[in-house]
FIKOLZA-1660 file (N, C-alpha, C; in steps of 0.1 Angstrom, whole numbers, plus 5000, padded with zeros to 4 digits):
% residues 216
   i   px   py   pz ch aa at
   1 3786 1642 8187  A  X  N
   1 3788 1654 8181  A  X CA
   1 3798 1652 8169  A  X  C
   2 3804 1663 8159  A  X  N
   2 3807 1657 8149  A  X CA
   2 3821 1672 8152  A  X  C
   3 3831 1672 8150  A  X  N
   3 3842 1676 8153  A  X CA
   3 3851 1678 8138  A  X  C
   4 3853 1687 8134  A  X  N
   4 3867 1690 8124  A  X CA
   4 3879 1691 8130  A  X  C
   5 3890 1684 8132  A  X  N
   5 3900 1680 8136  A  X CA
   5 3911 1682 8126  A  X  C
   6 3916 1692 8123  A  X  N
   6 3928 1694 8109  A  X CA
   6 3916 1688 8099  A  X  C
   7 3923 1677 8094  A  X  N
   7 3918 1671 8084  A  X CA
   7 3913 1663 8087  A  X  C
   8 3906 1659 8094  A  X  N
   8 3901 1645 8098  A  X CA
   8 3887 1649 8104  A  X  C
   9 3877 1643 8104  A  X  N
   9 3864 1641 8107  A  X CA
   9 3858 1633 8118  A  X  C
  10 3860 1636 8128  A  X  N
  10 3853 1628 8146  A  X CA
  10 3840 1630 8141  A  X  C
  11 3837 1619 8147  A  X  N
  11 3821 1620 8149  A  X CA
  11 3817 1607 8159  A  X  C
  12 3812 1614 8174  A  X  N
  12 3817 1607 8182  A  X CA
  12 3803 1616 8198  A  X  C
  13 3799 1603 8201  A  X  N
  13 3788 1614 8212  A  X CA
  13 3794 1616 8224  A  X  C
  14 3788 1629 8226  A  X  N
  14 3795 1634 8239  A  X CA
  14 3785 1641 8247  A  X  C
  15 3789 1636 8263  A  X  N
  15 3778 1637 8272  A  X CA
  15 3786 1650 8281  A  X  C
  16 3773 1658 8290  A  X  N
  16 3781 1668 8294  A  X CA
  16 3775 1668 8309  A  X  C
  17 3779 1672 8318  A  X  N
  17 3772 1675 8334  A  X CA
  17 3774 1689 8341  A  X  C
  18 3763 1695 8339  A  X  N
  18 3765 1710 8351  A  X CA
  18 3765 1709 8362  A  X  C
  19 3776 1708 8372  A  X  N
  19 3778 1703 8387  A  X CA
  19 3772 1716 8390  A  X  C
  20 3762 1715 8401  A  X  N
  20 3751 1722 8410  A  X CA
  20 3747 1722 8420  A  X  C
  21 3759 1714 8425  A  X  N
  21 3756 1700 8440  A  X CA
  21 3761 1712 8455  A  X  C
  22 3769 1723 8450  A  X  N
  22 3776 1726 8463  A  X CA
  22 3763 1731 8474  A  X  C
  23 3769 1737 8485  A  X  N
  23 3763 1744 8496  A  X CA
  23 3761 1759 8492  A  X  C
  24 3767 1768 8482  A  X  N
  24 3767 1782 8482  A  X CA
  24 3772 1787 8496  A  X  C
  25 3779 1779 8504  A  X  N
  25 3784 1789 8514  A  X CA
  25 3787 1808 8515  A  X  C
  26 3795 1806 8501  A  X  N
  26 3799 1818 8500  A  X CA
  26 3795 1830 8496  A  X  C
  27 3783 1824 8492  A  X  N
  27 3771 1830 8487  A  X CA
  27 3761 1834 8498  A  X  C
  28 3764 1832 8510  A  X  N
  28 3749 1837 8516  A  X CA
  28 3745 1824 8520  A  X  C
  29 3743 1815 8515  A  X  N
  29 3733 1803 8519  A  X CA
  29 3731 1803 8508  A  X  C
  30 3724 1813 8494  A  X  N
  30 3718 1813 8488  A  X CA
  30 3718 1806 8475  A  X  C
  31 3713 1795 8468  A  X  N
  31 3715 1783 8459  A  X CA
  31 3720 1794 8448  A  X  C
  32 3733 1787 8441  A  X  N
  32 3739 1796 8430  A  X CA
  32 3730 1796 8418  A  X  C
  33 3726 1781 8416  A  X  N
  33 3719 1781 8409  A  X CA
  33 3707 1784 8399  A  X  C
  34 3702 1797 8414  A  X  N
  34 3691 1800 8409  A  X CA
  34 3691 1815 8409  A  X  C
  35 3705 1822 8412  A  X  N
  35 3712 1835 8410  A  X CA
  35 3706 1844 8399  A  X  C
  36 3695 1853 8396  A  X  N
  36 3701 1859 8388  A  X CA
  36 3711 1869 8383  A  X  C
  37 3715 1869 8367  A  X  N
  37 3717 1873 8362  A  X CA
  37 3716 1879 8346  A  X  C
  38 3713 1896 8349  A  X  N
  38 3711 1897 8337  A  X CA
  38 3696 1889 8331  A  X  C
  39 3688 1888 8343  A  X  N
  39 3677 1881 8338  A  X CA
  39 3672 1870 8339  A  X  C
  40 3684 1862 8337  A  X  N
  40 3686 1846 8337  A  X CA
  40 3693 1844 8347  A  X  C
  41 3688 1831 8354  A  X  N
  41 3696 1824 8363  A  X CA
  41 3710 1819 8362  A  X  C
  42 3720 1815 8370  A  X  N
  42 3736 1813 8368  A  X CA
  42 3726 1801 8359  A  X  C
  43 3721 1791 8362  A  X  N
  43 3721 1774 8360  A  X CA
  43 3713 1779 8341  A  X  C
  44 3704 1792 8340  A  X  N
  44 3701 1788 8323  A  X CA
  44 3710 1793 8320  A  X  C
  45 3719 1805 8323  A  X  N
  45 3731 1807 8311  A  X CA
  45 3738 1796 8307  A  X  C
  46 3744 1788 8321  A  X  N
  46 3753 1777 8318  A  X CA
  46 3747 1770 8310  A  X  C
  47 3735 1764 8314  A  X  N
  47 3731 1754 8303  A  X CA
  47 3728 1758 8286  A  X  C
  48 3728 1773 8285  A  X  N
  48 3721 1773 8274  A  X CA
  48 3737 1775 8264  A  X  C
  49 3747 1779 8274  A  X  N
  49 3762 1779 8266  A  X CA
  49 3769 1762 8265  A  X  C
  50 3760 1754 8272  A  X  N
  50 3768 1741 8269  A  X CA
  50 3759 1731 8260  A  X  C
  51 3747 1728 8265  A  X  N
  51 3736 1720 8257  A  X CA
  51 3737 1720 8245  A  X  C
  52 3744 1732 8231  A  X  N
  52 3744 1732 8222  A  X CA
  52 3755 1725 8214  A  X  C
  53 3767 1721 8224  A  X  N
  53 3778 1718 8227  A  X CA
  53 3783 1699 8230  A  X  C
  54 3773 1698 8234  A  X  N
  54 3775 1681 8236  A  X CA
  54 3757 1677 8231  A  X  C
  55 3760 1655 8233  A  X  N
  55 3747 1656 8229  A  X CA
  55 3739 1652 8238  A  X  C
  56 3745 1649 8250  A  X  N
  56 3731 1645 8261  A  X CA
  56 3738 1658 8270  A  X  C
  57 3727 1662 8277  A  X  N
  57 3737 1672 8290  A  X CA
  57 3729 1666 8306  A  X  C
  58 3731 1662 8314  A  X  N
  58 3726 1662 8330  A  X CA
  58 3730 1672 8340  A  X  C
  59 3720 1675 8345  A  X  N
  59 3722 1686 8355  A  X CA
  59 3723 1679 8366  A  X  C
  60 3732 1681 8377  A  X  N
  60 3735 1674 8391  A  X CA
  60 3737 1683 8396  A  X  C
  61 3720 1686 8410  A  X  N
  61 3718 1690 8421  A  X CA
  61 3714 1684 8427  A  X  C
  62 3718 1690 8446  A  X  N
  62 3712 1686 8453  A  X CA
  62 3697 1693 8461  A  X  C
  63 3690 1699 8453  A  X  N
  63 3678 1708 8454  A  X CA
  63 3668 1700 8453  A  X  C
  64 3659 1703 8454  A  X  N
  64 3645 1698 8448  A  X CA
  64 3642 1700 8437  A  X  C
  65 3646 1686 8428  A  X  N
  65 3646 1687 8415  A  X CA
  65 3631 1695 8406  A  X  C
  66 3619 1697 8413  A  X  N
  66 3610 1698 8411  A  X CA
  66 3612 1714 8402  A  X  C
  67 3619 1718 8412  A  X  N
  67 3622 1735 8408  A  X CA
  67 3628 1738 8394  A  X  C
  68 3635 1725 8387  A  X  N
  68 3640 1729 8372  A  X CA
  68 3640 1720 8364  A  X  C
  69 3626 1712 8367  A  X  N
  69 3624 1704 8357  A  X CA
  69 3618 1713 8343  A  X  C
  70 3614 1726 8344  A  X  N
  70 3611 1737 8330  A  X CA
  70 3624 1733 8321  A  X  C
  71 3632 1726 8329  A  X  N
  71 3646 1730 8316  A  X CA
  71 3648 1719 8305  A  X  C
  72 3640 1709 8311  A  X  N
  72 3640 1697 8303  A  X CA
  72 3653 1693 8298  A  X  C
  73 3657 1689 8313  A  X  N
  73 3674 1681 8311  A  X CA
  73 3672 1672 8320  A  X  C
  74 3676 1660 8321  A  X  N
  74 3679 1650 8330  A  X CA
  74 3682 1657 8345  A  X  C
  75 3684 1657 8356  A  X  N
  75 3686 1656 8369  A  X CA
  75 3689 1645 8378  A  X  C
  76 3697 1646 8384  A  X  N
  76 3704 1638 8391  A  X CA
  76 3710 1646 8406  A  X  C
  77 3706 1638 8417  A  X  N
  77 3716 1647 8428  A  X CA
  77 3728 1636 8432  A  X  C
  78 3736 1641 8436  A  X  N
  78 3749 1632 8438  A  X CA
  78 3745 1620 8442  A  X  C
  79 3755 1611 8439  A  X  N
  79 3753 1595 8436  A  X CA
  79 3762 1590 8451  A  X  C
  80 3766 1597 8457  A  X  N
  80 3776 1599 8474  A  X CA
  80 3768 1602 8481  A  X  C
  81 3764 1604 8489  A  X  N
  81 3761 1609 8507  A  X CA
  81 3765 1618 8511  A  X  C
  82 3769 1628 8522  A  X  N
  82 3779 1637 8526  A  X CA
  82 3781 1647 8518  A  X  C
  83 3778 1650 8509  A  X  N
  83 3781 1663 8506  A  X CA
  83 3796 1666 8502  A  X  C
  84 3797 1658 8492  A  X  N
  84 3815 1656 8488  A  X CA
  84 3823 1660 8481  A  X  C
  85 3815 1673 8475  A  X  N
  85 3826 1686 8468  A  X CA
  85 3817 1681 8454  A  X  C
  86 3828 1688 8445  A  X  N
  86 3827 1688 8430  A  X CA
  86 3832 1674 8423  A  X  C
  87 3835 1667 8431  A  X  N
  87 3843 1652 8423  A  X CA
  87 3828 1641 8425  A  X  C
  88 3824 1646 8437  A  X  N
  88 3806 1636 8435  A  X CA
  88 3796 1639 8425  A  X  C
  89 3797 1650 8420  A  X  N
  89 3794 1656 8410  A  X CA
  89 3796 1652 8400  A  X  C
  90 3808 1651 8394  A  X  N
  90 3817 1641 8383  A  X CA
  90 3815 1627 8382  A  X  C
  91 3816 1623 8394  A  X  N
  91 3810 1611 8391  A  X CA
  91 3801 1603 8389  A  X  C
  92 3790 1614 8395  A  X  N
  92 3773 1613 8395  A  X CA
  92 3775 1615 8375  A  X  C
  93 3780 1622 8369  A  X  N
  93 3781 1628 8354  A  X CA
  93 3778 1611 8346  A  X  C
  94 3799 1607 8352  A  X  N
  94 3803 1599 8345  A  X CA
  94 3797 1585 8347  A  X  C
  95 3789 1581 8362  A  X  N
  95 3784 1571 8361  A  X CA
  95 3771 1567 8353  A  X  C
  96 3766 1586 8354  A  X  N
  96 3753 1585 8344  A  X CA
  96 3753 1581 8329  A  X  C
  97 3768 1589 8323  A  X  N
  97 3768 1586 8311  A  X CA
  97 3772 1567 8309  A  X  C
  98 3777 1560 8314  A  X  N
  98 3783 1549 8313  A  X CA
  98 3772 1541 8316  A  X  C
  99 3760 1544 8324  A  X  N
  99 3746 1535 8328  A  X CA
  99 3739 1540 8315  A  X  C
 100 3735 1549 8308  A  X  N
 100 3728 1552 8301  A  X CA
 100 3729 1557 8285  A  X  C
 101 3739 1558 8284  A  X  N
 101 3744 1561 8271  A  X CA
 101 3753 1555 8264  A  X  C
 102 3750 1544 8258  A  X  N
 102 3760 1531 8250  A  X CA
 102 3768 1538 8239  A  X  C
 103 3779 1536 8240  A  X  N
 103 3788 1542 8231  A  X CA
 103 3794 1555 8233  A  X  C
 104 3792 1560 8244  A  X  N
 104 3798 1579 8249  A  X CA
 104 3809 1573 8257  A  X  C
 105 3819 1579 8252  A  X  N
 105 3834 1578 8257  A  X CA
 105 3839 1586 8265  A  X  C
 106 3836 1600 8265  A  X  N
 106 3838 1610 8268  A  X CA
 106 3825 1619 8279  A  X  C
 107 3829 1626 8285  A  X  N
 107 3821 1632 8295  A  X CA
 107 3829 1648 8301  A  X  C
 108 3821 1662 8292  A  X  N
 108 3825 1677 8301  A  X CA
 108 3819 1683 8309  A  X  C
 109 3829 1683 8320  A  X  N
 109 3824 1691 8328  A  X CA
 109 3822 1704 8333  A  X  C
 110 3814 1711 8338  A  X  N
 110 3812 1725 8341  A  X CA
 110 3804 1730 8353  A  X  C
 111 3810 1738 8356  A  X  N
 111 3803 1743 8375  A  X CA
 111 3791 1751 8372  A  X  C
 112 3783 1754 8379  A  X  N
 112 3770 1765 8377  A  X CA
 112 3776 1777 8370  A  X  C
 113 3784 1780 8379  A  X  N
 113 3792 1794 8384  A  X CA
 113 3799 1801 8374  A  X  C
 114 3795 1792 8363  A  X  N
 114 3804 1802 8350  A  X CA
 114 3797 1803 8341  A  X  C
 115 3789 1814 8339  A  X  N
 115 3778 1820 8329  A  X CA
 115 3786 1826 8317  A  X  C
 116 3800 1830 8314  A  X  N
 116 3807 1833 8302  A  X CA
 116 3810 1822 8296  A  X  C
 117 3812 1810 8299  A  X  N
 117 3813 1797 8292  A  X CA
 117 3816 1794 8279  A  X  C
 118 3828 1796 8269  A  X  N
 118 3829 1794 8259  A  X CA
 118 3820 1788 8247  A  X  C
 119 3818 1793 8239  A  X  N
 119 3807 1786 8231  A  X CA
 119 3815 1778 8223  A  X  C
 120 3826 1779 8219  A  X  N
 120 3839 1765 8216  A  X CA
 120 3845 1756 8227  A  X  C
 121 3835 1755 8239  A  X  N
 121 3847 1751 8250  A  X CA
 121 3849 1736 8246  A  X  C
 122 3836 1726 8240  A  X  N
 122 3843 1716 8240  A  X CA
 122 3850 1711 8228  A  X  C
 123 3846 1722 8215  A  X  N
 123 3854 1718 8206  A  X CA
 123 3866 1717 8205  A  X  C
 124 3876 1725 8218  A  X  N
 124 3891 1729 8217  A  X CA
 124 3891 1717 8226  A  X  C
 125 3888 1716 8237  A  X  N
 125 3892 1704 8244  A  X CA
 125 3889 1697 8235  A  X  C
 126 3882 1690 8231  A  X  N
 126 3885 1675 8222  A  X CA
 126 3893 1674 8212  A  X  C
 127 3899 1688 8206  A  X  N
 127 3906 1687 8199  A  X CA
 127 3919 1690 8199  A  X  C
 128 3917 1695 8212  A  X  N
 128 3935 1693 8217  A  X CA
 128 3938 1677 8223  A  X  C
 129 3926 1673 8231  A  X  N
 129 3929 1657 8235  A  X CA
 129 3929 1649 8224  A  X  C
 130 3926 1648 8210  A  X  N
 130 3926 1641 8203  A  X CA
 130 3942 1644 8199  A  X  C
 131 3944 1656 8193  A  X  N
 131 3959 1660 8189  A  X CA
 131 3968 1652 8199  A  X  C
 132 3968 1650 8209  A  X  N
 132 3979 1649 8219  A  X CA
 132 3980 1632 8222  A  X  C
 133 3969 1626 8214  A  X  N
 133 3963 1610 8215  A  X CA
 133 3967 1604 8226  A  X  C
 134 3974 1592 8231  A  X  N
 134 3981 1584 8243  A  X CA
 134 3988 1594 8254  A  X  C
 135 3991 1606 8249  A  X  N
 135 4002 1611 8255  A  X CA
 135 3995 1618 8273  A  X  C
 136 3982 1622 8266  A  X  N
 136 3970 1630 8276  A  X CA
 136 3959 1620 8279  A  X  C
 137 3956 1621 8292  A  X  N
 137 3942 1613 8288  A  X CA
 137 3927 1621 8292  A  X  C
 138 3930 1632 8299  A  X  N
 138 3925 1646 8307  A  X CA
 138 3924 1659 8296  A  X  C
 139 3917 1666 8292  A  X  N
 139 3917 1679 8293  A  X CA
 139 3914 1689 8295  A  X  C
 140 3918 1698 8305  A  X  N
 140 3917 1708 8314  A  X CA
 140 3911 1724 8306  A  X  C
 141 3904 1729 8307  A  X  N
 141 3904 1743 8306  A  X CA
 141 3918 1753 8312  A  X  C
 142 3921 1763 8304  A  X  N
 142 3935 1771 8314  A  X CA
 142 3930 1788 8310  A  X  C
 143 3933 1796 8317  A  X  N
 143 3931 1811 8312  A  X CA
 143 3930 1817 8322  A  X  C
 144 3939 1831 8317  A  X  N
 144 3948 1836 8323  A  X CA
 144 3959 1833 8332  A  X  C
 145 3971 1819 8326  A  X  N
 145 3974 1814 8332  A  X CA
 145 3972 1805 8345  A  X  C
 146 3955 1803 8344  A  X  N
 146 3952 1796 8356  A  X CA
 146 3942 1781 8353  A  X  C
 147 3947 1769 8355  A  X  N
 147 3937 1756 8356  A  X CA
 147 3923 1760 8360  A  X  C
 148 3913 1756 8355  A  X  N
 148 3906 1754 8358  A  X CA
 148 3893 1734 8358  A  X  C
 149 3897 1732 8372  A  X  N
 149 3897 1720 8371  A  X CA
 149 3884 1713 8373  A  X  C
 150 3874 1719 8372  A  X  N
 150 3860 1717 8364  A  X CA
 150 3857 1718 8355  A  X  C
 151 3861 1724 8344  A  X  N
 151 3858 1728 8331  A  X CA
 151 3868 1720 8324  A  X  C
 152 3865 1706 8318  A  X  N
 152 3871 1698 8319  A  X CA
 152 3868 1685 8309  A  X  C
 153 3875 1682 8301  A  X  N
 153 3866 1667 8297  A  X CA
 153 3876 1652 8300  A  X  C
 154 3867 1648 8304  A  X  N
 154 3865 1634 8311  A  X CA
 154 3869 1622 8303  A  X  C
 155 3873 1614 8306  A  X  N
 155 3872 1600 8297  A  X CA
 155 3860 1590 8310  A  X  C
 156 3846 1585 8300  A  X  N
 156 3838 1577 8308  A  X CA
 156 3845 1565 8317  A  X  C
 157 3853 1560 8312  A  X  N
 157 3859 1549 8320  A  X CA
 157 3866 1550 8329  A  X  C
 158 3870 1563 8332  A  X  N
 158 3871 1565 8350  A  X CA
 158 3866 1567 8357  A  X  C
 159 3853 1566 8356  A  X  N
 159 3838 1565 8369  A  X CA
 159 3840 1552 8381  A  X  C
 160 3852 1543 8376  A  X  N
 160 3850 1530 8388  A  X CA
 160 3862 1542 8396  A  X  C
 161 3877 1539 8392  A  X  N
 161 3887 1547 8399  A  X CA
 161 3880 1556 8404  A  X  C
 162 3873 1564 8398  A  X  N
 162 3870 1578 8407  A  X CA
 162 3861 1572 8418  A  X  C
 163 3851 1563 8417  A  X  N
 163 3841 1561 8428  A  X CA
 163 3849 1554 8442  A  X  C
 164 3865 1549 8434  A  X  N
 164 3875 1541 8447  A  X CA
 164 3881 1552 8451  A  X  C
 165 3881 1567 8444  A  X  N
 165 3890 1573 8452  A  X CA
 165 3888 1582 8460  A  X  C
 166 3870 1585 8460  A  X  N
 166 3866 1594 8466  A  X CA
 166 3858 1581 8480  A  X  C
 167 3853 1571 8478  A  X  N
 167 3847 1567 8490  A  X CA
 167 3861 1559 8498  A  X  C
 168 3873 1552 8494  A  X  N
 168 3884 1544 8497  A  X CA
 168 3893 1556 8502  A  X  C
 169 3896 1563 8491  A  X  N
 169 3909 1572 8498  A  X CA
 169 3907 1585 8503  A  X  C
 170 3892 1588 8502  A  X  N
 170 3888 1597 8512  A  X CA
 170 3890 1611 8503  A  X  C
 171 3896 1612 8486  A  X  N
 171 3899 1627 8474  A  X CA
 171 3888 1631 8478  A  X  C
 172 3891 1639 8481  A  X  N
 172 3882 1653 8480  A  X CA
 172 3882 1667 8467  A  X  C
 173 3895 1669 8464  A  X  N
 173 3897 1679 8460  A  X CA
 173 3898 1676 8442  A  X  C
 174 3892 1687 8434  A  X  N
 174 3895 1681 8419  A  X CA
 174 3913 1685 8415  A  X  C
 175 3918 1689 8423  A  X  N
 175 3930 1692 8418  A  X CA
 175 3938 1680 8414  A  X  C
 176 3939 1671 8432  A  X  N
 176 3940 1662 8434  A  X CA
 176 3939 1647 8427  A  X  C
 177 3925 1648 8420  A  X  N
 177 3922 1638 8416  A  X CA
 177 3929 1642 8396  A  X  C
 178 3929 1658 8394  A  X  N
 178 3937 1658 8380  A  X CA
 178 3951 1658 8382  A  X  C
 179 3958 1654 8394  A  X  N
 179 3974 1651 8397  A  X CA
 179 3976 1635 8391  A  X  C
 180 3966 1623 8395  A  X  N
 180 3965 1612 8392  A  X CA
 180 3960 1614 8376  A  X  C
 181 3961 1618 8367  A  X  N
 181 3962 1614 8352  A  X CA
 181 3972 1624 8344  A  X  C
 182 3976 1617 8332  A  X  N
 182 3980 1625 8326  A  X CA
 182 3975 1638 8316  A  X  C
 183 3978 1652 8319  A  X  N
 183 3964 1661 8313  A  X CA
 183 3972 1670 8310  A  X  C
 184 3958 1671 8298  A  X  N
 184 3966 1683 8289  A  X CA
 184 3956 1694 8288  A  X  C
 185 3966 1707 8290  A  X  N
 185 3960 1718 8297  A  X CA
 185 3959 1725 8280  A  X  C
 186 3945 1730 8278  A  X  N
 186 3938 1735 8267  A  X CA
 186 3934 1751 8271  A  X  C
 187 3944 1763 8262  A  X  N
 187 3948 1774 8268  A  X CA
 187 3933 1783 8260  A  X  C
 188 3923 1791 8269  A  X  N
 188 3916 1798 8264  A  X CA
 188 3920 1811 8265  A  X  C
 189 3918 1821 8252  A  X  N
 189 3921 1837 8260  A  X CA
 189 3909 1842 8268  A  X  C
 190 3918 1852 8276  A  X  N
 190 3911 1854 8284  A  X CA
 190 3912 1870 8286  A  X  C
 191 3909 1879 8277  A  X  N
 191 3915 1893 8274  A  X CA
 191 3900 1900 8283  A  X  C
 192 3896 1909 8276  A  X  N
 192 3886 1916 8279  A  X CA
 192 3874 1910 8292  A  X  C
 193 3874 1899 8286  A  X  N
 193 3865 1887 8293  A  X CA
 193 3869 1873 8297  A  X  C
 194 3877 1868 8308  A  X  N
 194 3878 1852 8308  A  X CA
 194 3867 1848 8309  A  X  C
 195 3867 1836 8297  A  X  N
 195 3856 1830 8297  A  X CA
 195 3855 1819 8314  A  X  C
 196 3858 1820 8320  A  X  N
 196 3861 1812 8330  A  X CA
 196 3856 1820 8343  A  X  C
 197 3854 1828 8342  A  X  N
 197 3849 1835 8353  A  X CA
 197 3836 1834 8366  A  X  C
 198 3847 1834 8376  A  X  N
 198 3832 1815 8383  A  X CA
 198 3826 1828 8392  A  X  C
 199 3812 1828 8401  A  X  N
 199 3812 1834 8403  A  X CA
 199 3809 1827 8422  A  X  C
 200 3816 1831 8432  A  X  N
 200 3817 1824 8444  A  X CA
 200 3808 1834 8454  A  X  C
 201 3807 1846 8455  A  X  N
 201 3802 1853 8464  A  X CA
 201 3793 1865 8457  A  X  C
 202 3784 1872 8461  A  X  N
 202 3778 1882 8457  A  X CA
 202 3788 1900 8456  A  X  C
 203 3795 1901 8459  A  X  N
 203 3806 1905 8445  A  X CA
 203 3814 1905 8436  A  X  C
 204 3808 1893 8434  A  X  N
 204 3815 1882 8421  A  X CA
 204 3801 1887 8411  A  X  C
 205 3791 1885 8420  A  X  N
 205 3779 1882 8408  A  X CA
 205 3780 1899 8406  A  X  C
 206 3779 1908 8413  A  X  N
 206 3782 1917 8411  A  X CA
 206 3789 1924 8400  A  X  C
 207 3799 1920 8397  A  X  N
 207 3808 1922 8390  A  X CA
 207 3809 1909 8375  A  X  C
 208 3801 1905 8377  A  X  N
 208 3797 1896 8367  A  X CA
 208 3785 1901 8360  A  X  C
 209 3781 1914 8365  A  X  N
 209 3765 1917 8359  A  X CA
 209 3774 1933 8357  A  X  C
 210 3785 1940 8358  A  X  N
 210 3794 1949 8353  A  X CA
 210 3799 1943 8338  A  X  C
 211 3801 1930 8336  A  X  N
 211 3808 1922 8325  A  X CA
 211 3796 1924 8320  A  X  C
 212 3788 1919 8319  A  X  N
 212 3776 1917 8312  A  X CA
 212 3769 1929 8304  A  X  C
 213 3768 1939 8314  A  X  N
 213 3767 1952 8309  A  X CA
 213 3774 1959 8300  A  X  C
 214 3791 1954 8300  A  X  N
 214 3800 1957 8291  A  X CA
 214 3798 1949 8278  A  X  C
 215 3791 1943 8279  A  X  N
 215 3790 1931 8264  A  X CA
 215 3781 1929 8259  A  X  C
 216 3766 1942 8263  A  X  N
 216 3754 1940 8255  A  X CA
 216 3752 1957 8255  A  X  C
% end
């Protein structure tokens, strides 16, 4: 993708992953992914706010891929066993982009669960990680004073660390695993609408289809 940075001109490809891997516990049983809303499922809003945004995107679930192959994105179900949160997910992303995409440095991430999804999300992250050069090697989504530690971009070359630290030292959690780098937290507003707004149980989606109604 090709990036305005002050004065300077990136042009640099960037790969993206919609983690889709969980259980939906919270949900009923019910796969988030295939939620609607407003019409559309949680998994096409997200894709259709990020795919314009990077230049390859993979979707990683553990479903029967058969059911969204209409979307004509890559698919992948976690590259782990067990059922290992949102960081097998990341790494199922990052090892994808590093096996198949020669020259992608970078890898963003994003959950199903957030259908407001910035239509600049990766421009500000890359361009706050760039601004901040050696100093960051992470950058985080933030709004309303809060991390958001999926929405995220990646550097590809920590796909080995991350695969030692989730099968070796047993990380589980993404918090955890953004304590081990140095990261720089990229502030979105979050006024009327956080773009960040995940949606975990069915009065979330609920109230996610109140937002929705407020903004069309």
């Amino acid at each position: 993708m090709d990036f305005e940075i002050g004065d300077q001109h990136v042009s640099s490809p960037i790969a993206g992953v919609v983690i889709a891997g969980g259980t939906s516990v919270r949900m009923g049983n019910r796969c988030k992914a295939s939620c609607l809303l407003g019409g559309q499922t949680l998994l096409e809003r997200v894709i259709s706010r990020l795919r314009p945004q990077v230049d390859n995107l993979l979707l990683n679930i553990n479903q029967d891929e058969s059911h969204y192959r209409y979307l004509s994105v890559p698919i992948l179900a976690d590259c782990c066993e067990g059922q290992l949160g949102p960081l097998a997910g990341l790494l199922t992303g990052l090892e994808w982009a590093r096996e198949t995409l020669p020259g992608c440095e970078w890898l963003v991430s994003a959950p199903v669960d957030t259908p407001f999804l910035p239509h600049d999300f990766v421009q500000h992250l890359i361009e706050s990680q760039t601004s901040t050069g050696a100093s960051s090697e992470i950058a985080v989504a933030l709004s309303a004073g809060r991390r958001h530690p999926v929405c995220a971009l990646w550097p590809v070359a920590s796909a080995e660390s991350l695969r030692s630290a989730l099968l070796a030292d047993g990380l589980r959690k993404m918090g955890d695993w953004l304590a081990r780098w140095r990261v720089c937290e990229v502030p979105f507003e979050a006024g009327v609408l956080n773009p960040f707004f995940n949606i975990n149980n069915p009065t979330d989606l609920k109230k996610a289809e109140r937002i929705l109604a407020a903004l069309t």
